[in-house]
C-alpha positions as CSV (number, residue, x, y, z in Angstrom):
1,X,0.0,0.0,0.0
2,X,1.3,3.5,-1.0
3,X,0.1,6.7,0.9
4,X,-3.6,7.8,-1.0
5,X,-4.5,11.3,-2.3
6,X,-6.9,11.9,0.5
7,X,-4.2,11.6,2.8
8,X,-3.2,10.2,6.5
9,X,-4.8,7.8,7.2
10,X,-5.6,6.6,3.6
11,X,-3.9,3.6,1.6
12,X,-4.1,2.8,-2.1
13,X,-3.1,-0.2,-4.0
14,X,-2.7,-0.4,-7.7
15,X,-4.0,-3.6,-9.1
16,X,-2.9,-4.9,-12.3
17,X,-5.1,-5.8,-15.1
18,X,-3.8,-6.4,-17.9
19,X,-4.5,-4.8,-21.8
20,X,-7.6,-4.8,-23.1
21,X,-8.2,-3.2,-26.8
22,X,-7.6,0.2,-25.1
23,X,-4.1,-0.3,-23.7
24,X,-3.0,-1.3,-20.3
25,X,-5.7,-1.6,-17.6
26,X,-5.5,-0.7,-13.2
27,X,-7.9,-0.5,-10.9
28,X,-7.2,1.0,-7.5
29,X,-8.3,0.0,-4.4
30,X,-7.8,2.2,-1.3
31,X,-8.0,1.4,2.1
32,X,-8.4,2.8,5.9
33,X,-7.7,0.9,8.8
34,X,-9.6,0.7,12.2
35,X,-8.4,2.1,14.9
36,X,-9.9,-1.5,17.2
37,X,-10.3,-3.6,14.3
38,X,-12.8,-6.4,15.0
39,X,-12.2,-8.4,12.0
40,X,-14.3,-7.0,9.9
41,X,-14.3,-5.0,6.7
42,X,-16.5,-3.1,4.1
43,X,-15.3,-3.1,0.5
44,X,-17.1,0.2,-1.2
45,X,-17.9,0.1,-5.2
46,X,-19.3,3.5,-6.7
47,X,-21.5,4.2,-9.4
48,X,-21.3,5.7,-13.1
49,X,-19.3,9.0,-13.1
50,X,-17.5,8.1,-9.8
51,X,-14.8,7.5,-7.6
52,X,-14.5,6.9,-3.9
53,X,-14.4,10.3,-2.1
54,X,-17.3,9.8,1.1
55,X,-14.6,9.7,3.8
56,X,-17.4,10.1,6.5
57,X,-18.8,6.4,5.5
58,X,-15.2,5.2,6.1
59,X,-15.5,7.2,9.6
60,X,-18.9,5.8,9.9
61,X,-17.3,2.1,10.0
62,X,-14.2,2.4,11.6
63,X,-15.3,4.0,14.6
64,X,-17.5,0.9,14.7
65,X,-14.4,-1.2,14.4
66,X,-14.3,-2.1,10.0
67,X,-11.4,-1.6,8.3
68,X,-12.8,0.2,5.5
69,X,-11.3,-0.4,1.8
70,X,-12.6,1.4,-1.3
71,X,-12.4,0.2,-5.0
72,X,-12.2,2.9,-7.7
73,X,-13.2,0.3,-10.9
74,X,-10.9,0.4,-14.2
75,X,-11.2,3.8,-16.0
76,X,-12.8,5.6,-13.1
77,X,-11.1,7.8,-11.0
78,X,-7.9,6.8,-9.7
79,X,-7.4,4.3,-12.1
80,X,-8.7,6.5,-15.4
81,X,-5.8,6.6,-17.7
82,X,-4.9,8.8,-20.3
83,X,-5.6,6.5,-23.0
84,X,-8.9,5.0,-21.7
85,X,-12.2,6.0,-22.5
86,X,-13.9,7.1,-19.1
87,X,-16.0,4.7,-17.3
88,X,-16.4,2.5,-20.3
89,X,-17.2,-1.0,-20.4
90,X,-19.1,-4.2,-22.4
91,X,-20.2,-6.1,-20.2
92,X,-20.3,-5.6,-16.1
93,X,-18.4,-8.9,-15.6
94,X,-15.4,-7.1,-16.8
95,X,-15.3,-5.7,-13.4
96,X,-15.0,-9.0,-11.6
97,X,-11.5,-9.6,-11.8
98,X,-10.9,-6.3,-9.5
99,X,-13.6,-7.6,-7.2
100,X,-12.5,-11.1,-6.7
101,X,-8.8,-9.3,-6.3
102,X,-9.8,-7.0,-3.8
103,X,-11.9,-9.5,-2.1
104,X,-8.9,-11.8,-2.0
105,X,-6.5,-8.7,-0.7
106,X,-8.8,-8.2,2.6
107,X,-9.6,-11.5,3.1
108,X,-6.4,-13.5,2.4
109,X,-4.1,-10.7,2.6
110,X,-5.3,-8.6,5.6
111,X,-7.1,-11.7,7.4
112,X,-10.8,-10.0,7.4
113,X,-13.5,-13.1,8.0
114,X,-16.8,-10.9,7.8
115,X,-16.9,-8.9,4.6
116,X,-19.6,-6.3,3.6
117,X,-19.8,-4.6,0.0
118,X,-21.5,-1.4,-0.3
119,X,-22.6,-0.7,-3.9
120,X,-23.8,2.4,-5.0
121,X,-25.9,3.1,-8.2
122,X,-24.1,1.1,-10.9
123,X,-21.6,-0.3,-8.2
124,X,-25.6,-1.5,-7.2
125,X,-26.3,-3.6,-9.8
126,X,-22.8,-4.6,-10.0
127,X,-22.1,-5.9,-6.4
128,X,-25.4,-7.9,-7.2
129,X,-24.4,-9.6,-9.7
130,X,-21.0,-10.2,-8.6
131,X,-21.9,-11.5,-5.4
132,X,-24.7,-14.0,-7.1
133,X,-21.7,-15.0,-9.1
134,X,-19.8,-15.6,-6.0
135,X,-22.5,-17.2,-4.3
136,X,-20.9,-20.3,-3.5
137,X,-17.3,-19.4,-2.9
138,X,-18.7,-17.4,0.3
139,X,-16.9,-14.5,-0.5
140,X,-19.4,-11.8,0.9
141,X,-21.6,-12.0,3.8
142,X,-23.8,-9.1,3.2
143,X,-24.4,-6.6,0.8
144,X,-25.7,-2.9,1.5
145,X,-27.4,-1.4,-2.0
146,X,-27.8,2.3,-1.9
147,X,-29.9,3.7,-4.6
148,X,-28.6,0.9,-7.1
149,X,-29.0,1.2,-11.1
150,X,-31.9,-1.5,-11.6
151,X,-33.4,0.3,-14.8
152,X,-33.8,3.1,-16.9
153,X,-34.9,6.4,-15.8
154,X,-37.1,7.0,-18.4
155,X,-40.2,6.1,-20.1
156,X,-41.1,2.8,-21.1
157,X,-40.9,3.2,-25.2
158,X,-37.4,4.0,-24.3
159,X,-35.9,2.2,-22.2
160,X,-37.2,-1.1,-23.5
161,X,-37.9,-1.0,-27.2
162,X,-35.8,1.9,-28.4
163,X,-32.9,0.6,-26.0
164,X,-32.8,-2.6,-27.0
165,X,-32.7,-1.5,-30.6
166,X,-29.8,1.3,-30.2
167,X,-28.0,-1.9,-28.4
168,X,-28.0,-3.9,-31.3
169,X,-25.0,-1.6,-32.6
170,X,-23.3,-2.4,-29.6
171,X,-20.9,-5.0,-31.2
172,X,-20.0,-3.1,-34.3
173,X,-20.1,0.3,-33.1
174,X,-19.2,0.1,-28.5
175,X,-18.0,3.7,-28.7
176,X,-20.0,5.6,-30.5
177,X,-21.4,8.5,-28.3
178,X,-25.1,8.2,-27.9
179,X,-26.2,11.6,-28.7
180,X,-28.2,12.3,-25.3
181,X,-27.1,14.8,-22.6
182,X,-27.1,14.0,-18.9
183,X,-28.3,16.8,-16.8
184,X,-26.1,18.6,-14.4
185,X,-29.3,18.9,-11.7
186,X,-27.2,15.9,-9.0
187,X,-24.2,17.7,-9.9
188,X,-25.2,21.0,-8.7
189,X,-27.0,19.9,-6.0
190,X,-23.6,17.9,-4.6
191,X,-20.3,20.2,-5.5
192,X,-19.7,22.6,-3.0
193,X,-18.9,25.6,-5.7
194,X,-22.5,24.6,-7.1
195,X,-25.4,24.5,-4.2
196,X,-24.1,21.5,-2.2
197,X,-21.8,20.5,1.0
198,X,-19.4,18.7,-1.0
199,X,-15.8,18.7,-2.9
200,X,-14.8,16.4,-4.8
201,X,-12.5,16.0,-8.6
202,X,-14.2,17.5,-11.2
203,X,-12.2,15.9,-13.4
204,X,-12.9,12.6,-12.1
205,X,-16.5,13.1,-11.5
206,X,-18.1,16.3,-14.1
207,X,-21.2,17.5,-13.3
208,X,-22.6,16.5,-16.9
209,X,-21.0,13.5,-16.5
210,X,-19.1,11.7,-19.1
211,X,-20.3,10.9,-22.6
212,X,-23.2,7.6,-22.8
213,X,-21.6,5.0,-25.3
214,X,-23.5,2.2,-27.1
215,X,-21.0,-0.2,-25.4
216,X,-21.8,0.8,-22.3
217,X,-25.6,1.6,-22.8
218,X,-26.0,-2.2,-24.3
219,X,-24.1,-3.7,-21.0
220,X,-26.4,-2.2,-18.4
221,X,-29.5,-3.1,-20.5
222,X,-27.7,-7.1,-20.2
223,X,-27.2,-6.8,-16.5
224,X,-30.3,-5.4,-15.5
225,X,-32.4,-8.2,-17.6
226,X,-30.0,-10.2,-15.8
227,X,-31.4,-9.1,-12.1
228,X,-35.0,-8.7,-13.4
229,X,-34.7,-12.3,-14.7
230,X,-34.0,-13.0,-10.6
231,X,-30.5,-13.9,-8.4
232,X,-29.9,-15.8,-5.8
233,X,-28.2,-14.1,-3.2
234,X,-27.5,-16.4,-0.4
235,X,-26.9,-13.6,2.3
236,X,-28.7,-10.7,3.7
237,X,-29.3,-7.6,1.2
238,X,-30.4,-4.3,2.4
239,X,-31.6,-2.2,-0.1
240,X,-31.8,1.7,0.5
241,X,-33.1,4.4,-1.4
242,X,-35.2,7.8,-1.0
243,X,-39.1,8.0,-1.3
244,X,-39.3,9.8,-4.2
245,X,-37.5,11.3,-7.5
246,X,-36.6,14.4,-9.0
247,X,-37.7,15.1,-12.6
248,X,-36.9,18.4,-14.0
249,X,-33.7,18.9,-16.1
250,X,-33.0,22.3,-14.3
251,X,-31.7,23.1,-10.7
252,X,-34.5,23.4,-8.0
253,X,-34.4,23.2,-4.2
254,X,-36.5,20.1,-4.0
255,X,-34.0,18.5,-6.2
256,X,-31.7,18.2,-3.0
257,X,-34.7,16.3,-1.4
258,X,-35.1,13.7,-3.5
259,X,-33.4,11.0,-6.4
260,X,-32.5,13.2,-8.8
261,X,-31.1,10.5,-11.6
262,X,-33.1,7.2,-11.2
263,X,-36.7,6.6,-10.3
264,X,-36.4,5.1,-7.2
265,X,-40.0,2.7,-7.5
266,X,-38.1,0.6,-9.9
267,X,-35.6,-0.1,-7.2
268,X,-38.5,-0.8,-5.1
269,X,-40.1,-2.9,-7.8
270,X,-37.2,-5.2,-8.4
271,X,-35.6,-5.7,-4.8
272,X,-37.4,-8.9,-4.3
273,X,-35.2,-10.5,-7.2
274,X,-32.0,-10.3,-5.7
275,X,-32.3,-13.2,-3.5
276,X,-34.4,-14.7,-0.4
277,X,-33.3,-12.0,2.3
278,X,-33.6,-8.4,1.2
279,X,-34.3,-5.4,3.9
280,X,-35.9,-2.3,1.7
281,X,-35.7,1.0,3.6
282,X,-36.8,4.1,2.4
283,X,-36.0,7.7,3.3
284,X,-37.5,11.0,2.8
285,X,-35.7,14.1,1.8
286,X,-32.5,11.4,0.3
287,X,-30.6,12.1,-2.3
288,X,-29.1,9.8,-5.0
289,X,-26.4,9.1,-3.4
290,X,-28.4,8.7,0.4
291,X,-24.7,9.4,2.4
292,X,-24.6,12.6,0.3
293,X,-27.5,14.0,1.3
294,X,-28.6,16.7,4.0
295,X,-27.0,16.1,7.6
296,X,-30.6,15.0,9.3
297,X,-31.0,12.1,6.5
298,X,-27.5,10.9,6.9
299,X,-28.2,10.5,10.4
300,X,-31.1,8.3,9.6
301,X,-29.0,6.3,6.9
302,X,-26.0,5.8,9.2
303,X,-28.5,4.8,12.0
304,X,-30.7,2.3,9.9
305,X,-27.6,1.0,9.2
306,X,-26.0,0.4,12.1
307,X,-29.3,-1.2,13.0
308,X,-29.0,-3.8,10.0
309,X,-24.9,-4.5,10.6
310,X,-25.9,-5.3,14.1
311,X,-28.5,-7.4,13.5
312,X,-26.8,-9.3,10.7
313,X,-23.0,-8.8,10.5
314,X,-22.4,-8.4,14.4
315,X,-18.9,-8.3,16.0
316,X,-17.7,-12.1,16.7
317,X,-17.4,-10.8,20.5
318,X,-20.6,-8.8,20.6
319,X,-24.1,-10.0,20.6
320,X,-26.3,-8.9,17.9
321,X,-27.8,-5.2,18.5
322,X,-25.7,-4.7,20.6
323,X,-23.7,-1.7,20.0
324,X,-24.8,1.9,20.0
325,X,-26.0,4.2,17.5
326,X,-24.2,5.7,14.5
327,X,-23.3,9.2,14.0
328,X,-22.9,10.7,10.7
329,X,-19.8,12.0,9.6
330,X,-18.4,15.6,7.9
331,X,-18.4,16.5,4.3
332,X,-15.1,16.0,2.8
């Protein structure tokens, strides 16, 4: 582990990839240590047009005792190269080699026997299917969606028929920009010079976000067919998202208040598929991104939370429930 861009007390690890078509491939995982580890860790994986910058949900879980670790995914953030097109991919199984590396590192490596993954948006739908992939190799032992990718926000004409037709091209044509522009409305409502709490890398995460590719477009469309087809996640799921979403394609207050990029009822809709144990919990005034949002409703997540790990991932020399309520952390 070398010293991480966020600083003391933050690790990062450059893992090795390979070439793909594109040129040589990293991911990076980063990691933060407990300062009374209890054996336990949480491995973080972020959504579309994003990197790991929420150092208050590492605080959250190493005060509680979880060494916290962090994967920024091949040609996001930390690991975008110069050559690379940003955040592409062709199919979400690409990502599984960093996964089953990282999982490896903290559980081989660092000696962790309870691990959690935390998947956020597309990191969502990803840690599903990964850890249905993984389902027998008891690699994870729960899995904490927040706000996860499960469809299209959009009307049904287009996100079924005219997306499976601009997905045929996906084979001949995986880079060619789809011309649709993603509004700025989260990104304003996040980045401290905007009307949010937060700083983070523009660079790494714009506020338009980065440029929809066929590719790209044709591999969610797979994955999420995948996950409405069902999975069979052996462990316990908890699935979190706001009450409600945001609609316009300009900036208004009550876009802080709500999900302003998916519609959260399809989340709802599809939670039963992921597998035989799934929590839902719901929160009003959350944002996309439920740790991002204002301070009262990150004390709610952070508290629901602690409630769930308690219940199901509890300390090995703790009793379930047994440990006291979380506390939300500072923007970064």
């Amino acid at each position: 582990m070398e010293p991480d861009y966020l600083g003391t007390p933050y690790e990062c690890h450059t893992i090795d990839l390979g070439h793909d078509d594109e040129g040589p491939v990293v991911a990076t995982l980063v990691r933060c240590r407990a300062n009374q580890p209890s054996g336990r860790a949480v491995l973080y994986v972020h959504g579309f047009v994003d990197y790991f910058f929420q150092t208050h949900v590492a605080d959250f879980f190493t005060e509680r005792g979880w060494d916290f670790y962090a994967l920024d995914l091949r040609k996001y953030g930390r690991s975008l190269l110069p050559h690379q097109t940003p955040n592409f991919c062709r199919d979400l199984s690409e990502y599984f080699p960093e996964l089953d590396e990282a999982a490896r590192i903290i559980r081989d490596d660092d000696g962790h026997g309870t691990l959690l993954t935390i998947g956020h948006s597309t990191g969502g739908l990803l840690a599903a299917l990964w850890a249905h992939a993984r389902r027998d190799a008891s690699i994870v032992d729960g899995l904490f969606l927040n706000s996860p990718f499960f469809d299209f926000n959009v009307p049904w004409l287009v996100r079924r028929p005219l997306v499976a037709a601009v997905s045929r091209f996906s084979r001949r044509a995986p880079y060619r920009i789809i011309p649709i522009r993603l509004p700025s409305v989260y990104g304003e409502s996040l980045h401290a010079d905007r009307r949010g709490e937060w700083n983070y890398n523009l660079a790494w995460k714009p506020l338009g976000g980065f440029p929809v590719r066929i590719g790209w477009l044709a591999a969610i469309r797979q994955a999420q067919q995948q996950l409405r087809a069902g999975l069979a996640i052996p462990v316990p799921v908890m699935l979190a998202c706001s009450t409600r979403s945001f609609r316009g394609m300009r900036w208004h207050e009550s876009a802080s208040l709500a999900d302003a990029v998916l519609d959260v009822e399809h989340m709802v809709r599809w939670a039963p598929r992921l597998g035989r144990h799934v929590t839902l919990v719901r929160f009003d005034g959350g944002m996309h991104d439920l740790t991002l949002s204002g301070p009262a409703v990150r004390d709610q997540v952070f508290t629901e939370l602690g409630r769930w790990v308690d219940a199901f991932l509890p300390a090995a020399s703790s009793p379930a429930g047994g440990s006291e309520n979380a506390a939300a952390g500072t923007p970064t």
